[in-house]
N, C-alpha and C positions, 0 to 999 in steps of 0.2 A: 658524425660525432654527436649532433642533436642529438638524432633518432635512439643513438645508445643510451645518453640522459636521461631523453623522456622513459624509454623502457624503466633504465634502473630507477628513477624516483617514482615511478611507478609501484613497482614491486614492492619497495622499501613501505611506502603508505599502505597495501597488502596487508604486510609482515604484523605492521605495528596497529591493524583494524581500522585503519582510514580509508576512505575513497573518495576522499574530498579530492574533486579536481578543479584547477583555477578557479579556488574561490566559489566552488558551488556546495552548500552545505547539502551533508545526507537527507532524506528525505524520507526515513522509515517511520511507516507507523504504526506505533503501537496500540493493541487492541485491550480494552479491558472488559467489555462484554461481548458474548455471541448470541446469537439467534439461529436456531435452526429452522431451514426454509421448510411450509407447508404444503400441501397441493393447494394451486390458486394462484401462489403468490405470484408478486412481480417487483422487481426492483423500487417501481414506484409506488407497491402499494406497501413495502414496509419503509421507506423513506416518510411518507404519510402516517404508519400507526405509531413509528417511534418519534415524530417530527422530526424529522433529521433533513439538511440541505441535503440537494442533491450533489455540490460541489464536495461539502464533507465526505458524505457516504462514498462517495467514487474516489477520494481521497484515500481513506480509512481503508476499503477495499481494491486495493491498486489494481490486481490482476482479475477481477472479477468482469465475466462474459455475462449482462444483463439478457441475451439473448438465448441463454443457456443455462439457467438456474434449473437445481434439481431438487427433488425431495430431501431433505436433512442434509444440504446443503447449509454451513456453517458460515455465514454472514457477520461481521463485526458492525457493531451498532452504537459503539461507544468505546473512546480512547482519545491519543492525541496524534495528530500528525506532526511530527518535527520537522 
């Protein structure tokens, strides 16, 4: 009978654009400048020309493979994390 609750309040948070679960707020964020990567670059050396934390930057760029950046590769360099 749990297991049926949690599904359906599940679904219903879905429905209605929530994914808040127990109290954990979303976590997306939003980009409001990009950067396209050069030959050369490196994660830390545009963290360096834009001064940007490295905790922001990896923030801001959630899914981003540091060991796999490519040419014109689109980098967010500036926004917020909520």
């Amino acid at each position: 009978m749990l297991s049926l609750l949690l599904i359906i309040s599940m679904a219903e948070a879905r429905l209605f654009g929530s994914t808040q679960v127990f109290g954990k707020k979303d976590s997306t964020p939003e980009c409001v400048t990009v950067h396209g990567v050069v030959s050369g670059e490196t994660c830390f050396s545009v963290t360096q020309t834009y001064n940007l934390t490295t905790d922001f930057f990896i923030a801001i760029n959630p899914n981003l493979n540091c060991s796999a950046l490519f040419v014109g590769q689109w980098l967010c360099i500036s926004g917020t994390v909520v």
